[in-house]
Backbone bond lengths (Angstrom), bond angles and torsions (degrees), N, CA, C in turn:
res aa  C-N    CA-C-N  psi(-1)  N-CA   C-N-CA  omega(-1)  CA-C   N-CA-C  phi
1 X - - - 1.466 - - 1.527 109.27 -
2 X 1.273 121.32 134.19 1.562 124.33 -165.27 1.565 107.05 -81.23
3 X 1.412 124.70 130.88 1.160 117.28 170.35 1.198 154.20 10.13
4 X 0.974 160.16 105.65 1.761 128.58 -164.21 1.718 98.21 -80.14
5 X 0.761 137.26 -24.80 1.325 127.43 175.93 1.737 137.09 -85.98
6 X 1.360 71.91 3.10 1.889 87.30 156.34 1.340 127.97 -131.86
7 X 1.659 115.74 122.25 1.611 124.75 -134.91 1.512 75.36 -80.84
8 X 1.487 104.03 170.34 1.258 130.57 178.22 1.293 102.05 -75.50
9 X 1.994 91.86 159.75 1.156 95.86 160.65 1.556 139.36 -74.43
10 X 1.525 91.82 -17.65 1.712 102.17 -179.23 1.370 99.05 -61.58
11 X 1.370 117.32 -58.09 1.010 120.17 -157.67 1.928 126.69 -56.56
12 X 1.541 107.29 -18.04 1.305 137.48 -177.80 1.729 88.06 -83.19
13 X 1.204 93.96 -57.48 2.004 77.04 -173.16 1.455 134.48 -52.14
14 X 1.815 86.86 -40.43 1.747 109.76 173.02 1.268 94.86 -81.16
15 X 1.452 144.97 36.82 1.588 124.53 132.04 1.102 138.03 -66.67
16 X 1.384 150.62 -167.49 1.514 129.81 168.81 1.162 105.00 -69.69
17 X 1.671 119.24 -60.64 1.325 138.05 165.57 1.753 122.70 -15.77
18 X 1.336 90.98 -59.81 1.490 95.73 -175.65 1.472 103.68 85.20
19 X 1.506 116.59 162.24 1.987 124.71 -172.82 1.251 96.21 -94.25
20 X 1.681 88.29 144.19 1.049 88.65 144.06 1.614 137.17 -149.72
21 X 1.221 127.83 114.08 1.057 143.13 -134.14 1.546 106.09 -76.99
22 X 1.736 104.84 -173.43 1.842 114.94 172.08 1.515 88.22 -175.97
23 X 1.684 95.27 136.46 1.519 119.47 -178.59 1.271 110.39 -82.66
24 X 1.215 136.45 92.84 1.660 131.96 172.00 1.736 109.27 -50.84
25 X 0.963 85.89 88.33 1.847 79.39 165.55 1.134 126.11 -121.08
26 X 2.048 116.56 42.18 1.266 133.23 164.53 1.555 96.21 -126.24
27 X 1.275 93.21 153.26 2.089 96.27 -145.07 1.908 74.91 -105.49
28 X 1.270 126.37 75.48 1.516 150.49 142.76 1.185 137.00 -103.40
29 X 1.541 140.81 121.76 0.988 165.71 -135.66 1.563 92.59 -113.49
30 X 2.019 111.92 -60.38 1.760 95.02 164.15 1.563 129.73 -83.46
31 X 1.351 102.74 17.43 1.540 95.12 -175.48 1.835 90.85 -92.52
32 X 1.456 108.31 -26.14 1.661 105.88 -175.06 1.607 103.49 -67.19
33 X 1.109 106.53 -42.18 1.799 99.92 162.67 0.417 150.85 -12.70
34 X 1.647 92.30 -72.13 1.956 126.46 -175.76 2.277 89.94 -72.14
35 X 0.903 95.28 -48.82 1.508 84.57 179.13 1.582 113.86 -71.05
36 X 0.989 136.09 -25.32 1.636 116.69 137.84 1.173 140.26 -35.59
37 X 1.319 106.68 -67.50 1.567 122.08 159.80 1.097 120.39 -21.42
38 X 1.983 117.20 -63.13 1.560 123.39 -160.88 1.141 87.08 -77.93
39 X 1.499 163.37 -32.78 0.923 152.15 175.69 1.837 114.50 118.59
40 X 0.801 93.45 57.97 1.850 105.62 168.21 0.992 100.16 -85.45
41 X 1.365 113.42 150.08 1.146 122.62 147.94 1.598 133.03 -66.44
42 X 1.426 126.16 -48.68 1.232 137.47 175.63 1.390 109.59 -119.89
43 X 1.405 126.89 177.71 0.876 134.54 -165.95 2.023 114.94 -154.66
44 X 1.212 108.65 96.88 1.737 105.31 -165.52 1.512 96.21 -82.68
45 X 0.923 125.24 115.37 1.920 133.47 170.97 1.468 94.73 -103.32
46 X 1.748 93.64 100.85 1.094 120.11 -175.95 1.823 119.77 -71.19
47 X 1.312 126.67 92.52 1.507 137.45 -176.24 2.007 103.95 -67.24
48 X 1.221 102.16 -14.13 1.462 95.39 -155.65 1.240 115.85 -100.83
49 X 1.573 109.79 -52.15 1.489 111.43 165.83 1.276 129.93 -92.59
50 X 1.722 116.72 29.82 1.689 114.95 -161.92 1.499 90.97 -143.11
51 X 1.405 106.37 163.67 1.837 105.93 179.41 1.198 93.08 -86.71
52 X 0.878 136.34 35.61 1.973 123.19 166.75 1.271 126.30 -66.47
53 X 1.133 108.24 112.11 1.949 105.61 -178.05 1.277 108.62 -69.15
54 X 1.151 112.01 -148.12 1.763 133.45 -160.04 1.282 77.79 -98.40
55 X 1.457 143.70 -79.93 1.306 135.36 -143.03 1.461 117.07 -89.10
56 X 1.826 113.13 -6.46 1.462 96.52 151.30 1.122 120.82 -103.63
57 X 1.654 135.98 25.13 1.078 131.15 143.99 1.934 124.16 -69.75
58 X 1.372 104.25 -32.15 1.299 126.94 -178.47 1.818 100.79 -68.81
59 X 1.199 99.38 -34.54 1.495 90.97 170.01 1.590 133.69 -69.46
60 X 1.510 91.07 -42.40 1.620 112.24 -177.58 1.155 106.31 -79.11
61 X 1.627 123.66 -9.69 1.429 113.03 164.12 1.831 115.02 -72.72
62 X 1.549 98.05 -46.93 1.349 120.81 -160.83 2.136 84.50 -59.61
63 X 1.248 124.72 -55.26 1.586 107.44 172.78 0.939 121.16 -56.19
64 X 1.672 142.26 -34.01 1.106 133.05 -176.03 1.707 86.76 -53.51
65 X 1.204 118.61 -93.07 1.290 138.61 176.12 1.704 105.22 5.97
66 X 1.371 118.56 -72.42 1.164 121.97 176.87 2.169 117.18 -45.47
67 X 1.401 96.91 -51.13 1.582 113.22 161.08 1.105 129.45 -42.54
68 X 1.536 109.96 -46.72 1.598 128.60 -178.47 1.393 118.59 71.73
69 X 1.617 92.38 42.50 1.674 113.46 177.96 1.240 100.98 -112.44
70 X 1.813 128.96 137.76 1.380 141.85 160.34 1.415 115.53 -41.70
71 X 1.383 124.28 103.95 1.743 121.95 168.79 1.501 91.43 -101.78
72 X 2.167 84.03 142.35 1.483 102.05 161.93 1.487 96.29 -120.80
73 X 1.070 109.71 -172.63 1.705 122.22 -177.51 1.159 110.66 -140.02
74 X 1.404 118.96 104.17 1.788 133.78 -179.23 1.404 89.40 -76.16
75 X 1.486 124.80 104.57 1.195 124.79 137.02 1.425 145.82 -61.95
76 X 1.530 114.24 171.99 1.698 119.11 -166.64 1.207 97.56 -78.04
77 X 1.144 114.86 -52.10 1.625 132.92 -155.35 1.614 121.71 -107.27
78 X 1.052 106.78 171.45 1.609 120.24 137.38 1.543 131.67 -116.61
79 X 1.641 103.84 32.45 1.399 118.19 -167.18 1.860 81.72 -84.36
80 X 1.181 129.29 141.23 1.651 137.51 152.05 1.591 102.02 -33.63
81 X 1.347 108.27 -62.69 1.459 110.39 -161.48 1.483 113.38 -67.44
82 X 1.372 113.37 3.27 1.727 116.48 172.41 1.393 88.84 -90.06
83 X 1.243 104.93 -60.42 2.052 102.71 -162.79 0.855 132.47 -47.15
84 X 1.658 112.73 -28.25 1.696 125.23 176.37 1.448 84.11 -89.92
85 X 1.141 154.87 -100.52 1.049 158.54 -157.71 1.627 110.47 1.67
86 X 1.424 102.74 -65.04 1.265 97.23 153.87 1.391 150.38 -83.46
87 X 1.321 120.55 -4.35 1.177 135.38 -168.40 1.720 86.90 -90.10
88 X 1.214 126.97 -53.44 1.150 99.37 168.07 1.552 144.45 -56.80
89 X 1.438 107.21 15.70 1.007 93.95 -168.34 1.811 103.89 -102.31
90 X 1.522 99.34 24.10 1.283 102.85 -178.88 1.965 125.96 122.60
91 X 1.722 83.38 -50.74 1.588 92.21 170.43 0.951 151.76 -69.03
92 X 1.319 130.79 154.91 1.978 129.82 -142.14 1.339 96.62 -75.45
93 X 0.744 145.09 -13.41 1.498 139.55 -161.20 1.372 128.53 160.28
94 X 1.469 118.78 170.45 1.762 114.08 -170.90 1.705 96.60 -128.82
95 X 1.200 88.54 152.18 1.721 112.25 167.17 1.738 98.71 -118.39
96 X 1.150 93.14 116.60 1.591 125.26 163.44 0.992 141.27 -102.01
97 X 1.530 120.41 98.82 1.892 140.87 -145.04 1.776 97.05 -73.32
98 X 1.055 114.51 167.76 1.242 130.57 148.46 2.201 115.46 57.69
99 X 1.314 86.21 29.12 1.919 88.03 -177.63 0.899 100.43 -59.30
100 X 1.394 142.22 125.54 1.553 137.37 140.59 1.216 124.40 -83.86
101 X 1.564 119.41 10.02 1.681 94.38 -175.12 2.088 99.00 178.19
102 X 0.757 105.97 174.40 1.941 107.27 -162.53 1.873 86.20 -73.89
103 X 1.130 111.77 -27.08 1.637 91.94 -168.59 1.894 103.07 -87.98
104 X 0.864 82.20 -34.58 1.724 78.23 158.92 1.642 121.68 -37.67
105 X 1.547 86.39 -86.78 1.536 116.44 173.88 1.790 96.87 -34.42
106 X 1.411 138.65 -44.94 1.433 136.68 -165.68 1.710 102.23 -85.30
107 X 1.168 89.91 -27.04 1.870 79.74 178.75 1.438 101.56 -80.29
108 X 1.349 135.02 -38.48 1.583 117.52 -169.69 1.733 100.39 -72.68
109 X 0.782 121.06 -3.95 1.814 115.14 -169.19 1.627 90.55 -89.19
110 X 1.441 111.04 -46.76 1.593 100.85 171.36 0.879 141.82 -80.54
111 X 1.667 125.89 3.86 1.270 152.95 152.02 1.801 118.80 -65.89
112 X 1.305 90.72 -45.97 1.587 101.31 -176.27 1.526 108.64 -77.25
113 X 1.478 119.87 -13.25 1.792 125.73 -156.45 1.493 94.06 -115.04
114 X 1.456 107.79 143.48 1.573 128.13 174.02 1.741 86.64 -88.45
115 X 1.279 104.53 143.74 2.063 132.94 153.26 1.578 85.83 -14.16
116 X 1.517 136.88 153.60 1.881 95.80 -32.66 1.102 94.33 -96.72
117 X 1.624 137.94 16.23 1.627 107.56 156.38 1.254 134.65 -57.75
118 X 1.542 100.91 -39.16 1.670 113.99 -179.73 1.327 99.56 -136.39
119 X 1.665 111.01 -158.19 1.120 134.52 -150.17 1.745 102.41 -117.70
120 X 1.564 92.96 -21.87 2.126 97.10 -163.71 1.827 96.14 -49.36
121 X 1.794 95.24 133.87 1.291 118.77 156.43 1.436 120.44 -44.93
122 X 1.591 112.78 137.68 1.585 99.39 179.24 1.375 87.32 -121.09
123 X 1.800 103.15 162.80 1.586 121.68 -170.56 1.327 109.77 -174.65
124 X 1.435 105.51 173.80 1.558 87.42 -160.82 2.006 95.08 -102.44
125 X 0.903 112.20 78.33 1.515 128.56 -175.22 1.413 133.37 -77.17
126 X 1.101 145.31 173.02 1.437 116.04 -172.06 1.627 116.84 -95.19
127 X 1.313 106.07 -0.33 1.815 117.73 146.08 0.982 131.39 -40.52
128 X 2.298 103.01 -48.88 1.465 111.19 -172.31 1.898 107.95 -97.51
129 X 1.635 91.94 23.14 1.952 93.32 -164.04 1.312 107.96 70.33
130 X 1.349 134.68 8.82 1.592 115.85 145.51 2.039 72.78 99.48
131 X 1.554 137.17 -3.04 1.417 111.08 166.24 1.976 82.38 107.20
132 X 0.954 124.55 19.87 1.558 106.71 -157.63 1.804 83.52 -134.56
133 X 2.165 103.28 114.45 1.351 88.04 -174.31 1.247 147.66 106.08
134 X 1.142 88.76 -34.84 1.598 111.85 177.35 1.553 117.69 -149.09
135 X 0.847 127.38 121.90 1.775 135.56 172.47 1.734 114.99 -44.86
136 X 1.158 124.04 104.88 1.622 114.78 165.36 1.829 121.21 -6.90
137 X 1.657 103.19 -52.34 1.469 127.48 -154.13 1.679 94.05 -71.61
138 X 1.615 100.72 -58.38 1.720 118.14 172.73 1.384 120.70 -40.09
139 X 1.493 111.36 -30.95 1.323 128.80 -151.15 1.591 89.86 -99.94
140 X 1.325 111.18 -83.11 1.840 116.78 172.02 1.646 101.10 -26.19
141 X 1.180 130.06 -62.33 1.414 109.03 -177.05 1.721 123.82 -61.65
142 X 0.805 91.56 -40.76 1.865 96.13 -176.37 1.252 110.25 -66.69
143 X 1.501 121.66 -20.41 1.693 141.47 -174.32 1.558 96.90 -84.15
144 X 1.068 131.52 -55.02 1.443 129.20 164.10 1.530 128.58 -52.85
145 X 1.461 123.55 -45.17 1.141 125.27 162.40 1.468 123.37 -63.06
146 X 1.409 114.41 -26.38 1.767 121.33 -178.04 1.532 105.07 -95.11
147 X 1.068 107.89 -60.34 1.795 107.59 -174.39 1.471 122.36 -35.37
148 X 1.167 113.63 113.86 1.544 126.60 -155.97 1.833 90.09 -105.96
149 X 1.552 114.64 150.86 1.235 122.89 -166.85 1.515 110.65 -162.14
150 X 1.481 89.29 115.67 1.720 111.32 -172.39 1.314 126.97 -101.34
151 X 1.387 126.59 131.95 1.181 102.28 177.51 1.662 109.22 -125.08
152 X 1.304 120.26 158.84 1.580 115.19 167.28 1.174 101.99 -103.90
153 X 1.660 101.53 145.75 1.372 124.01 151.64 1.237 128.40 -91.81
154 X 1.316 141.90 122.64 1.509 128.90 -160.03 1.398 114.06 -176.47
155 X 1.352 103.89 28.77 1.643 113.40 165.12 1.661 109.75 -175.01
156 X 1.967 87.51 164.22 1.410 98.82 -162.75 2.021 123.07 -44.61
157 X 1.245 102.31 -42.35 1.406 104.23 166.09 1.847 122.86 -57.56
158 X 1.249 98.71 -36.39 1.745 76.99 178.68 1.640 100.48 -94.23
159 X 0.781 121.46 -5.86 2.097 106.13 156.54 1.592 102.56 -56.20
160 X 1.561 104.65 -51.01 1.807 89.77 -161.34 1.147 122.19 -79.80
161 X 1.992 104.08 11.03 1.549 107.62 -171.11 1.684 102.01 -130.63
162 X 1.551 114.76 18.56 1.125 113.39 -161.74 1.358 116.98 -84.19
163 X 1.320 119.23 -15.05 1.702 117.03 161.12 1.303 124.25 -70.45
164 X 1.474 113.50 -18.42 1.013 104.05 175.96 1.927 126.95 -100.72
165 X 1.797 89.85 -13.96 1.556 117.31 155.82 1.865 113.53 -34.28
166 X 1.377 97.55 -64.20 1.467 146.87 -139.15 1.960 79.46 -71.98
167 X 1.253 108.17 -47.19 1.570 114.00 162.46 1.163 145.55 22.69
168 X 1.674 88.18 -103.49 1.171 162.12 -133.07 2.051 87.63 -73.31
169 X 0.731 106.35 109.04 1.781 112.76 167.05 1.779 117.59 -59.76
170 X 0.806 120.06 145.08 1.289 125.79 -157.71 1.467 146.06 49.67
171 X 1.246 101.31 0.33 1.374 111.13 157.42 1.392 130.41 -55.13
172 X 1.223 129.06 144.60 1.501 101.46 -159.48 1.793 96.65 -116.42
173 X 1.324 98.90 -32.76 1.758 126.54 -174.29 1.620 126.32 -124.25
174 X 1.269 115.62 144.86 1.223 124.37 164.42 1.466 106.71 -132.66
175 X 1.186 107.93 125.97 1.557 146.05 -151.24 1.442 90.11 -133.07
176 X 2.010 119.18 106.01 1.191 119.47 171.02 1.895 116.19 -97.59
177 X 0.825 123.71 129.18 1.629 131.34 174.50 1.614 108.62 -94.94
178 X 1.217 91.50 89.34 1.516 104.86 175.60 1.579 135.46 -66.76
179 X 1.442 113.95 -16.46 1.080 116.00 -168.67 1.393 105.39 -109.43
180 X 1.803 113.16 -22.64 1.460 106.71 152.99 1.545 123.97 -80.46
181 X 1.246 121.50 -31.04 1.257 112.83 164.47 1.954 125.54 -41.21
182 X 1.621 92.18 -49.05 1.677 103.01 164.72 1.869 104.59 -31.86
183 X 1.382 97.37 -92.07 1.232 115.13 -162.02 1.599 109.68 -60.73
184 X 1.751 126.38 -11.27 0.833 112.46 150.32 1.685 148.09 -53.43
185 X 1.572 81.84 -32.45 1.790 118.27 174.33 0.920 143.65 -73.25
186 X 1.442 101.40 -3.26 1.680 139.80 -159.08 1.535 127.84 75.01
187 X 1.145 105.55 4.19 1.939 112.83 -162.96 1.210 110.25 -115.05
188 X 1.982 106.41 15.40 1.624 96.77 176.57 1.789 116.97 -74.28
189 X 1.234 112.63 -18.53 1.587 124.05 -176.92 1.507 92.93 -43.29
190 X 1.119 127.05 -62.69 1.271 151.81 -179.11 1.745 120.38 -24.59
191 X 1.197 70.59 -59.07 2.216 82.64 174.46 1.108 130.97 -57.18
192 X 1.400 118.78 117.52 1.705 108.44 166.70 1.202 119.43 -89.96
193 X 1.802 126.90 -10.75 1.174 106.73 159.51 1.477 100.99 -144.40
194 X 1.276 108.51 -126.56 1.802 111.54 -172.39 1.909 93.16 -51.13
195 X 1.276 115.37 179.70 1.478 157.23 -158.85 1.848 93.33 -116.70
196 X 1.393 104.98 -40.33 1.969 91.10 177.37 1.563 104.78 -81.39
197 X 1.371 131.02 37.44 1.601 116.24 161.78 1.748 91.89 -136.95
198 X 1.030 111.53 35.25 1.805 107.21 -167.66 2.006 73.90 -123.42
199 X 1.561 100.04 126.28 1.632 113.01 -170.06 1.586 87.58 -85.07
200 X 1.378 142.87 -62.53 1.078 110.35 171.65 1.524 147.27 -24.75
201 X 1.539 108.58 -71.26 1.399 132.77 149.91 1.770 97.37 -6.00
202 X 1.903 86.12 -72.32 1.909 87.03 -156.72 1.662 112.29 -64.40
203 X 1.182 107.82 -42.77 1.357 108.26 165.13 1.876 127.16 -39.91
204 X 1.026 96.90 -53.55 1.757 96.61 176.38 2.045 111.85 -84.71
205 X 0.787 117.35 -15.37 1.765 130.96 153.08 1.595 102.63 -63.68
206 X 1.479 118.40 -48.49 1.436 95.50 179.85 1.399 137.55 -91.37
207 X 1.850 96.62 -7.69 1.826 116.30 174.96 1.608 89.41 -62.30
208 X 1.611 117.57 -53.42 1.576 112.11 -146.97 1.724 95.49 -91.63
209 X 1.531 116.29 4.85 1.545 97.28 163.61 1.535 105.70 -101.06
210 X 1.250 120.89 9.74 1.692 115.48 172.21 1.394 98.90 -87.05
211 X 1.315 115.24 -41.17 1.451 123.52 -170.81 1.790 104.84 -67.32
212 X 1.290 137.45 -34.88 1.076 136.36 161.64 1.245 119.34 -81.70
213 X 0.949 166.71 -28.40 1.368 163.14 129.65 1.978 111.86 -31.75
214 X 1.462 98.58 -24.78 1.738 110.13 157.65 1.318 117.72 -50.79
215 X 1.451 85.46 -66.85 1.960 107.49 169.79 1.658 117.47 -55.79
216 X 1.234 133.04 5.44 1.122 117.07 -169.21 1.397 129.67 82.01
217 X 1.332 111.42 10.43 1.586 121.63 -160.67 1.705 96.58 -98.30
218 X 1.146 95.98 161.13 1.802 106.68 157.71 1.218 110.88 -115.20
219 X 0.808 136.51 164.44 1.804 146.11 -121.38 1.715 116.42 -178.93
220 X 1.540 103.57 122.74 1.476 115.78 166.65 1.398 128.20 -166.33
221 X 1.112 101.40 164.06 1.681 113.66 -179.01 1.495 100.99 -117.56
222 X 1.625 95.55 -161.68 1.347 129.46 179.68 1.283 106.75 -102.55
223 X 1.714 116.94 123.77 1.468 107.54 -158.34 2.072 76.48 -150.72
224 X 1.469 86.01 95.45 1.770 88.47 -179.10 1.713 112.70 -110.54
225 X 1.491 108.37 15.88 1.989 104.49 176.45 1.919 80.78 -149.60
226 X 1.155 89.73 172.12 1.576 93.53 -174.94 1.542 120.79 -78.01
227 X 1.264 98.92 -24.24 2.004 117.76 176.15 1.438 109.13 -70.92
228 X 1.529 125.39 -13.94 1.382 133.44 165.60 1.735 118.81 -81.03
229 X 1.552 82.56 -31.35 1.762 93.16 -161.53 1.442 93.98 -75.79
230 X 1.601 124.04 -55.65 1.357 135.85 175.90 1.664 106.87 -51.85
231 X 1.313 127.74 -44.87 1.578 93.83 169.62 1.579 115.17 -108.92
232 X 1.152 127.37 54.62 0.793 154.45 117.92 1.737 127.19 -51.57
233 X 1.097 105.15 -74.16 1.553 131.42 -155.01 1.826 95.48 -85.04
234 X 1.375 102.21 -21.79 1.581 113.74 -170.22 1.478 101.70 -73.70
235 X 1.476 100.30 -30.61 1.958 110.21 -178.37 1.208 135.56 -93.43
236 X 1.602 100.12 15.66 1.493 127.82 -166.62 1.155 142.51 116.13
237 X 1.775 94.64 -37.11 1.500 131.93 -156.12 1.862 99.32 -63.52
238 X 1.277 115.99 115.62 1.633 126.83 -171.58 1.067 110.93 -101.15
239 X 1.609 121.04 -19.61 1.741 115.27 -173.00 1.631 120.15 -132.77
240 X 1.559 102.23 59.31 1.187 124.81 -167.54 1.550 102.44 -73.20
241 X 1.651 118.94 165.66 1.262 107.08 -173.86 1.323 88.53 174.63
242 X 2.304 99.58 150.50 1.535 105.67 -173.24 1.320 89.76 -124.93
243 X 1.868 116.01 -153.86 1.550 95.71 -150.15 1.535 82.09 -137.71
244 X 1.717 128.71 143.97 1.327 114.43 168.84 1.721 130.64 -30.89
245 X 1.151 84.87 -65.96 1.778 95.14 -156.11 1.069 104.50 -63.35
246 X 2.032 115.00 -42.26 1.610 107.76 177.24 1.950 116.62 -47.16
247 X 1.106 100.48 -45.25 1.705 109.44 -163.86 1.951 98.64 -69.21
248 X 1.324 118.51 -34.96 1.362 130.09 178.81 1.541 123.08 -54.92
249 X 2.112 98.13 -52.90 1.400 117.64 154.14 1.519 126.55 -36.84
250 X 1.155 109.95 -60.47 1.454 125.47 164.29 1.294 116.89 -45.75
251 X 1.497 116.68 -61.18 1.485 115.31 179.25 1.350 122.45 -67.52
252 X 1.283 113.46 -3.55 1.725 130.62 -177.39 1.496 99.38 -82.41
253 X 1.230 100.52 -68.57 1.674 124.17 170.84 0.902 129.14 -29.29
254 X 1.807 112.87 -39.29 1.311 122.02 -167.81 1.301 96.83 -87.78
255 X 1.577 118.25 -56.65 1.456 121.03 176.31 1.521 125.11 -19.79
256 X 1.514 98.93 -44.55 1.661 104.31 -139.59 1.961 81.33 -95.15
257 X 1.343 115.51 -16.53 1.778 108.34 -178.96 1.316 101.49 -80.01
258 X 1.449 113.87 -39.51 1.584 112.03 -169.27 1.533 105.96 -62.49
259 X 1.167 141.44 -30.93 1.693 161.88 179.10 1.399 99.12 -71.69
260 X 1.139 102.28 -62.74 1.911 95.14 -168.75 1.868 102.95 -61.71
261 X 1.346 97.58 -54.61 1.366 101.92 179.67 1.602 117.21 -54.29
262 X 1.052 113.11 -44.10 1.790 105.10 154.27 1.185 127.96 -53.09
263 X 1.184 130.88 -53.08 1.032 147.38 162.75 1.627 127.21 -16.86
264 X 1.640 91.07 -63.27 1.712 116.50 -175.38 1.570 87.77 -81.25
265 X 1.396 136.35 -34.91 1.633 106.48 -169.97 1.605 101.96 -85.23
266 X 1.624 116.91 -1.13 1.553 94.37 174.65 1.753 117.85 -81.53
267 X 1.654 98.22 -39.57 0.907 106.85 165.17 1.713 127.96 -56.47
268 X 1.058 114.64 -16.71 1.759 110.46 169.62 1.392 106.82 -87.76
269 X 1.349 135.31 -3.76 1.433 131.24 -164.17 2.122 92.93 -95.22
């Protein structure tokens, strides 16, 4: 069960503001920190594209936690036994790659839900405080009402199935992946970088985030400079978000020009 002193994520979305997030995809416990610290709102501890096991995700939750920043957990799968896997390890919720279709989208809601919403195993885990404090029964309910559940869209099948995705009861989010959607579409050859500066791309991300936000959904992209985040956020979109290493790269980058470039004007003087 997540802290009491770190507000939800729902609750960050339903601000005026809206979240805004960053994908950890360096398998660090202080880099989740440092993204507390600067002040994110959430925090995606990325399971999918990083070697992070089970127990350094459990860590990078346990810092968010300490930070009092929202962790989700980008999972591998849509196997159940990934979702609890991690969900026990404490964190508010999962982002789930690759949905193609409403039965998809219905199996992670019953993966993520204790009896009788779903099927998830109960135990005394470090979600439920290890059983210490709190009642199993107490715990399963409050775990159902908080557990927040994301999904990405990011290929040709869930466009052609996305109204009926869009559905789907208990979903809480739609989380678009733009740069696989590209190359899902055939036009990734095309890209020189992310999928959110490809006007196509952005164009059909923003028909199917009107269409989810129809449904009751909350809604986001990849919003990595502020002119993305702003029209983004201008179109509804509440759970925008950039990615560690990209924003890190940059700040490396920037460093090392501002130095040289000093450098060379001392040396010309």
């Amino acid at each position: 069960m997540t802290r009491m002193n770190v507000k939800s994520l729902r609750s960050r979305i339903d601000s005026p503001a809206g979240a805004y997030g960053i994908f950890c995809d360096i398998v660090s416990a202080q880099v989740v920190e440092m993204i507390g610290l600067s002040g994110f709102d959430y925090v995606i501890i990325d399971a999918e594209h990083t070697t992070a096991s089970l127990a350094d995700v459990e860590h990078q939750v346990r810092a968010a936690e300490v930070r009092g920043v929202s962790s989700i957990v980008r999972v591998a799968s849509h196997r159940h036994s990934e979702i609890l896997r991690h969900l026990d390890t404490g964190a508010e919720g999962i982002l789930v790659p690759l949905v193609r279709n409403a039965a998809d989208a219905a199996s992670i809601v019953e993966a993520v839900k204790y009896p009788p919403l779903g099927t998830r195993g109960l135990a005394h885990v470090r979600a439920a405080r290890y059983g210490i404090g709190v009642g199993l029964g107490d715990y399963a309910t409050a775990a159902n009402e908080r557990a927040f559940i994301a999904i990405q869209i990011e290929c040709a099948e869930a466009v052609r199935n996305f109204d009926s995705i869009v559905a789907v009861e208990g979903i809480d989010a739609i989380f678009f992946g733009a740069t696989d959607l590209a190359s899902s579409l055939g036009i990734g050859s095309n890209l020189k970088t992310s999928g959110s500066y490809n006007p196509e791309i952005v164009a059909l991300i923003a028909d199917m985030g009107r269409k989810a936000l129809a449904a009751g959904k909350q809604v986001g992209a990849s919003a990595h400079s502020r002119d993305v985040y702003e029209h983004w956020a201008g179109l509804g979109f509440r759970m925008n978000a950039t990615v560690a290493s990209l924003q890190l790269a940059r700040a490396l980058a920037g460093a090392v020009s501002d130095c040289r470039a000093s450098r060379t004007a001392n040396e010309s003087l």
